[in-house]
Each structure stands twice: as structure tokens, then as C-alpha cells.
SEGUGU-925844 format. One record per residue (C-alpha): residue number from 1; residue in one letter; x, z, y. Coordinates in steps of 0.001 Angstrom, whole numbers, plus 500000, padded with zeros to 6 digits. Layout:
REM residues N
NUM  A  X  Z  Y
...
***
This chain:
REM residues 312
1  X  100567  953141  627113
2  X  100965  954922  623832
3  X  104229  957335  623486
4  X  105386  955023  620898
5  X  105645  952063  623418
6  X  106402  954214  626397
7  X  109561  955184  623650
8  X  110258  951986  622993
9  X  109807  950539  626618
10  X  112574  952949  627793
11  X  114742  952228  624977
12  X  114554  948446  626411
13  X  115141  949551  630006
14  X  118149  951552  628481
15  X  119620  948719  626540
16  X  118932  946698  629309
17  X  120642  948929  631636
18  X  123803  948845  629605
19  X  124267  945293  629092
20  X  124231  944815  632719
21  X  126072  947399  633732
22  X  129398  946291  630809
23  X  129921  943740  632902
24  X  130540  945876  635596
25  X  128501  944045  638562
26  X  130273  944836  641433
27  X  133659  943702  640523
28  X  131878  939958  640710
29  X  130390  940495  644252
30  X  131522  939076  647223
31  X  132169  940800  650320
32  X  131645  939195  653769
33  X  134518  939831  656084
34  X  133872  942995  657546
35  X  135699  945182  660391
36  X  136684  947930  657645
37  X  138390  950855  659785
38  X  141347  953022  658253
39  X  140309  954167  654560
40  X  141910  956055  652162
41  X  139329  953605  649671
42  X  140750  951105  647344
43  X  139422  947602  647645
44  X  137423  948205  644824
45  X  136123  951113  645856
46  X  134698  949413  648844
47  X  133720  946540  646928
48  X  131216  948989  644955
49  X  129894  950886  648093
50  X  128743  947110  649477
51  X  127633  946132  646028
52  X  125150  949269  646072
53  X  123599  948969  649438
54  X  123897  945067  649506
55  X  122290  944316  645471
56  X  120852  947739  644288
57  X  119767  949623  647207
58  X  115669  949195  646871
59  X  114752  951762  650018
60  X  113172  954296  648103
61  X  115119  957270  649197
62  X  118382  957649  651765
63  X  122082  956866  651225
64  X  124087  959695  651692
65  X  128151  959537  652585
66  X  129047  962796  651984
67  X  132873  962764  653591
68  X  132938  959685  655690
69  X  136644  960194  656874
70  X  137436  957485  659851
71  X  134115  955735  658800
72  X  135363  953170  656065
73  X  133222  954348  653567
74  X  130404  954221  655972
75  X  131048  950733  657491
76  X  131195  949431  653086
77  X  127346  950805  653280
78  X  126530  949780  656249
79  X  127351  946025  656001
80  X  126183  945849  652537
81  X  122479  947751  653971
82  X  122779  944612  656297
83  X  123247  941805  653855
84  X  120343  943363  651643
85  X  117733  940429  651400
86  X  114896  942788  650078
87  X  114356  944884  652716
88  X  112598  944071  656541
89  X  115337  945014  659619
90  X  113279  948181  660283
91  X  113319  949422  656606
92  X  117022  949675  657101
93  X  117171  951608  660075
94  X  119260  954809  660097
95  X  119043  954630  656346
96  X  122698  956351  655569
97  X  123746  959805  656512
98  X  127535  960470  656821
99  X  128918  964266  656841
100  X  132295  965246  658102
101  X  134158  968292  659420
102  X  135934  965313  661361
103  X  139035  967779  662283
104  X  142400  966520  661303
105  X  144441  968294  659083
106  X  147920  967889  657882
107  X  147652  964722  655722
108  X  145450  963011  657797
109  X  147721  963728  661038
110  X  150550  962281  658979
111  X  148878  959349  657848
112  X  146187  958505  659998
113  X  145626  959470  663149
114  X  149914  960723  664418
115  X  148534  960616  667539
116  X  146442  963818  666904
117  X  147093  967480  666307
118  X  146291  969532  663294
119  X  142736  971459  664053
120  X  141820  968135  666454
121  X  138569  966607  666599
122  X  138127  963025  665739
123  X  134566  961963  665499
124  X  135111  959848  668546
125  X  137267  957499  666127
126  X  134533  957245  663630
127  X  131595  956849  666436
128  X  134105  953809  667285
129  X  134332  952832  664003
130  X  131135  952838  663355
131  X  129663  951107  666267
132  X  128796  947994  665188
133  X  126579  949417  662310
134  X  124732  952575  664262
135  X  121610  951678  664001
136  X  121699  952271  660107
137  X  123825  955569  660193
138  X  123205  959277  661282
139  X  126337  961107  661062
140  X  126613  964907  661103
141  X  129717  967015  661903
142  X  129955  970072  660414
143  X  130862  972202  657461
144  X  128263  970171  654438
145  X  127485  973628  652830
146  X  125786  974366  655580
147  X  123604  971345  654807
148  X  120000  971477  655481
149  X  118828  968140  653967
150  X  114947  968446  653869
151  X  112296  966738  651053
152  X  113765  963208  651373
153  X  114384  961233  648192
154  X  118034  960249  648007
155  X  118788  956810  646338
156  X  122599  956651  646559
157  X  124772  959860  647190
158  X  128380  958852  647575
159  X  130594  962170  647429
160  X  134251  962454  649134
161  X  134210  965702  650054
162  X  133975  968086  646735
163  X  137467  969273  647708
164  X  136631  972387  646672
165  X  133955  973974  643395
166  X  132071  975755  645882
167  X  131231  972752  648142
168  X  130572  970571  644714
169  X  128139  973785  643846
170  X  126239  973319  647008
171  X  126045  969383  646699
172  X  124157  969945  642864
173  X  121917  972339  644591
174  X  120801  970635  647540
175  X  121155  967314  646613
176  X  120784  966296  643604
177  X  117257  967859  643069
178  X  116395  965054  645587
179  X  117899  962180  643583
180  X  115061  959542  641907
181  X  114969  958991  638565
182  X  115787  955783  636755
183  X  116846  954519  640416
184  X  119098  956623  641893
185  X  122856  956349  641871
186  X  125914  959074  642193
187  X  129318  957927  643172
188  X  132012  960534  642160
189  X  134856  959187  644221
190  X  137180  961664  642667
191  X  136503  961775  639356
192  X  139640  959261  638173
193  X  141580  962091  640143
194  X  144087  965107  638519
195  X  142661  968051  641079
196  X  138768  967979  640550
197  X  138264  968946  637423
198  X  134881  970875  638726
199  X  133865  967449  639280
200  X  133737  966699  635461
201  X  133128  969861  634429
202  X  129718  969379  636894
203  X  128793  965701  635680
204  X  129626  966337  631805
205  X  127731  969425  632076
206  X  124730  967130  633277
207  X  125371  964753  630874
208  X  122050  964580  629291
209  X  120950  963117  632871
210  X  123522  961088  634195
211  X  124151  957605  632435
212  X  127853  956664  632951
213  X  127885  952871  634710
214  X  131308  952596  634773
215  X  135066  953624  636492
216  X  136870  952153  639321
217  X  140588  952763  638531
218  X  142426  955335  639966
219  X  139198  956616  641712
220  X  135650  956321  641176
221  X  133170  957131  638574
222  X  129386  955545  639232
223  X  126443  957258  637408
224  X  122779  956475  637735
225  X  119969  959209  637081
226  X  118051  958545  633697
227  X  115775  961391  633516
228  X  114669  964034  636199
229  X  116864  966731  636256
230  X  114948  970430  635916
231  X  114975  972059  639879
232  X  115720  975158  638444
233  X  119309  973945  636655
234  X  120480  972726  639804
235  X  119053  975469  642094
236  X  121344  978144  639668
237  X  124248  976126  639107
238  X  127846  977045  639742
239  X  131066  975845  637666
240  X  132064  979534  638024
241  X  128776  980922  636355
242  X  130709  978415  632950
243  X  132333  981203  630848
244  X  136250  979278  630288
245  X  135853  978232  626861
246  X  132912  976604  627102
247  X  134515  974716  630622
248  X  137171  973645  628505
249  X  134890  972592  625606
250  X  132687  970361  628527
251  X  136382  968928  629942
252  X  137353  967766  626567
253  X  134044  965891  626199
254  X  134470  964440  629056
255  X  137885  963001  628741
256  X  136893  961648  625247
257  X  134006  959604  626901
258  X  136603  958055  630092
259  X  138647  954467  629137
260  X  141744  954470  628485
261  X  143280  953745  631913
262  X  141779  956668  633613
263  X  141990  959358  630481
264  X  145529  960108  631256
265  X  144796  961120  634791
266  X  141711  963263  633667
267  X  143963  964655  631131
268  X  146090  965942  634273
269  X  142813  967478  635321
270  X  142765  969185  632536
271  X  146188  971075  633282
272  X  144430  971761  636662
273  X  141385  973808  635042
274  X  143930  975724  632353
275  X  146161  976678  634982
276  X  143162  977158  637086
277  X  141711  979358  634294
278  X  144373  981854  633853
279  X  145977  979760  630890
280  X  149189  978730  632122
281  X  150980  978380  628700
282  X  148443  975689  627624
283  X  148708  974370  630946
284  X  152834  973795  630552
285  X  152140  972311  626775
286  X  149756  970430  627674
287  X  151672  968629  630591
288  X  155023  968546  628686
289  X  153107  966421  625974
290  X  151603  964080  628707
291  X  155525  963897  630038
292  X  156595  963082  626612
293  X  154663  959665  626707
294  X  155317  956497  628811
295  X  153097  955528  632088
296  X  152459  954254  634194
297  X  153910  955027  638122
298  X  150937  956424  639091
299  X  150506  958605  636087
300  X  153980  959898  636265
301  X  153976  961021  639943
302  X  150857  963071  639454
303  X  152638  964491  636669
304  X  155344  965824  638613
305  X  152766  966155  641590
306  X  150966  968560  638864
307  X  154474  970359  637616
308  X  155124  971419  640746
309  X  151505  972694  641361
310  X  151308  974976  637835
311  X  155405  976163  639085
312  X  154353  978363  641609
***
């Protein structure tokens, strides 16, 4: 094939990528009934997991669940890896890998599991979870920047668990150098989120990579690989190693590119990274311009969730 019509081949695979992925797929798919466990997931959320595993997984790498809490985002893959008509039983055998400290802290003691303490270990909860759908998952308990994942190609990578920019650093390094080209997919649960912002800061700065395939409100963002990524970016990268202005010049881009119904919430993210930064004055503007508008609920308690946060 000529570069010409290799050029204009992927500009037809790119179009055709698009059009399909406007209409948003997954929000049309059908779930079975399912034993979900305890998730902090929205229904759409889940919905998109099952989509992935069930319609677009092709088995040519692993699924990876990086931050599998109590196992609902592992039981979405799992059924959907089951209902997948184009793959034999065996090719779906211990296909997804699920990573959790799987020690309650504060929140989850609240929420979840009261009947734990703080510092307690609850992987037997998520083995129970989980049991109808072990024979597709490996989970690992530990600390995922210790993570020693090996040559295997990885074909969805679902991250929960980039609480922090260091952890997010180690995910770009090990991971993603492992993710397939034109095939793979990257679920940023967090990105619709107002804490993260090393999460945009990571995927904008990767732009020229990542194709955008769409939002789920108030939580994810799905991106598919479109061109291989150079080993060497990802084996150096770091959202520290950003000098500010130019994090703040890769935010901005970012927030221009997200619908309207999430921008506001990436906006807060925004404060997050000036405050974050040293920049506190811009961090207080910013926010009392956000305040000046009307939201929605959910918008307006993050805002005061965020007030209190740039206070102290």
C-alpha cells in the first residue's frame, strides 16, 4: 500500500471511528441481570465496563482493573468477558487483573463495610464478590506502584486508583507502554471529578495519542489509543517534571475540549491544580466566579467541598 492510501485508509478508520463512537455505543447496550456487589460506580459507569468486555473486547491483550474496590467494577468486566460471542471459553480465562490495597479506610468504613475497622483487610469481601466470575479474574493486593506487570499487551486498562500524581506517574510508565494501538482502550474513571487534575494534566498532555470516545457524567472519560505512544515519553514521565505554566496551559486545553455538563466540574479541578501550584489567589477568583453562576446540586457541593479544601 502506497503512503498516500495508507493516509487515506486511516483517515477512513478515523472518520469511521468517530461516527460510531457520537453515538456513544454503550449507552444503547443491554445489560443482563447481574449480581453487581457494593460500587461506588454509577449505572452508567457499569453499563460501559460490560459494553467493553461484552462488544469491544477482541482478546488481544489483558483487561486491567486497576482499583477494584468490593469487586463491582470487576464483576461489570467479568459478565460482559462472559457474554462476549467472539471469543472460545478458554480465550477468556483469567483475562482481567484487579489491583487493590483492599484495607478500609475512613470513607469506606463509613459507607461500606461499618462492620470493619479503619486499617482492616477486606479482600475476603471481594474474593466473595467475585466468586461467581473467578475463573476470568486474577486479583492482586498490594500497593499498584509496586506493580510488576511483565510484556503482556493490555487491551482495556480501567483506572480507579490514581488517587494520588505519583501512583498516576507509575500507571503511564508501566502500563501504558503496553497498551495496543488502534485497539486498545483507557477508562479514566475520575476524570469528570474536581480532585484529579493530574489525571488531565496526564491525558491532555498525551493528547496527540489518545482519541477522546466520549464522557460518562459525573465520572468517566473513555479514550482509545490511535497511534503508538514513544517508550521513552512514558518511561520519563511525571506531572511534577511539567514546569506550572505550562500545567496550567495543558488544563485549560483540556477543559475547552470536555461538554458542557462535565466542564464545570473540571473547571473545579482547575482550582485544585492552582491551589495545588502555589497560586492560591487565582485559585479563590477562580472559584468565586464558578460560585457566581447557577448549577447544578452536584456542581455546587463540590464547590463548597472545594472552598473548604483551598481554606486551610
Amino acid at each position: 500500500m502506497s503512503d498516500l492510501s495508507l493516509r487515506s485508509w486511516s483517515r477512513q478508520v478515523c472518520a469511521a471511528a468517530l461516527r460510531r463512537f457520537s453515538r456513544t455505543p454503550w449507552r444503547h447496550h443491554s445489560c443482563p441481570s447481574f449480581p453487581l456487589p457494593p460500587t461506588m460506580l454509577t449505572t452508567a459507569e457499569v453499563q460501559l465496563l460490560h459494553w467493553l468486555t461484552s462488544a469491544a473486547y477482541t482478546g488481544r491483550g489483558e483487561i486491567v482493573d486497576a482499583g477494584c474496590f468490593l469487586g463491582g467494577s470487576s464483576v461489570a468486566l467479568a459478565d460482559g468477558l462472559r457474554c462476549n460471542k467472539r471469543l472460545q471459553p478458554q480465550q477468556k480465562e483469567k483475562r482481567i487483573t484487579s489491583y487493590d490495597l483492599f484495607v478500609v479506610d475512613w470513607y469506606t468504613c463509613q459507607y461500606f463495610l461499618p462492620e470493619k475497622r479503619e486499617g482492616e483487610d477486606f479482600f475476603d469481601r471481594f474474593s466473595q464478590n467475585i466468586r461467581p466470575y473467578e475463573a476470568y479474574i486474577t486479583a492482586i493486593k498490594g500497593d499498584i506502584r509496586s506493580i510488576a506487570w511483565g510484556e503482556r499487551p493490555i487491551e482495556i486498562l480501567f483506572l480507579d486508583v490514581a488517587k494520588q500524581p505519583d501512583i498516576h506517574d507509575i500507571i503511564v510508565q508501566r502500563l501504558f507502554p503496553h497498551l495496543i494501538p488502534g485497539v486498545s482502550f483507557v477508562v479514566q474513571q475520575d476524570y469528570v471529578h474536581e480532585w484529579l487534575p493530574w489525571i488531565h494534566i496526564t491525558m491532555e498532555h498525551f493528547t496527540e495519542y489518545f482519541a477522546p470516545r466520549g464522557y460518562v457524567r459525573d465520572a468517566s472519560a473513555l479514550y482509545q489509543l490511535s497511534k503508538p505512544l514513544p517508550p521513552d515519553q512514558c518511561a520519563n514521565f511525571s506531572v511534577q517534571n511539567i514546569p506550572p505554566d505550562q500545567q496550567l496551559r495543558i488544563m485549560n486545553r483540556a477543559i475547552e475540549k470536555v461538554p458542557l455538563p462535565e466542564k464545570k466540574v473540571v473547571m473545579l479541578a482547575k482550582v485544585r491544580l492552582l491551589y495545588d501550584l502555589g497560586r492560591g489567589q487565582e485559585a479563590h477568583a477562580l472559584l468565586d466566579a464558578l460560585q457566581r453562576e447557577q448549577h447544578e446540586p452536584r456542581v455546587v457541593q463540590a464547590i463548597e467541598a472545594m472552598r473548604g479544601f483551598i481554606a486551610r
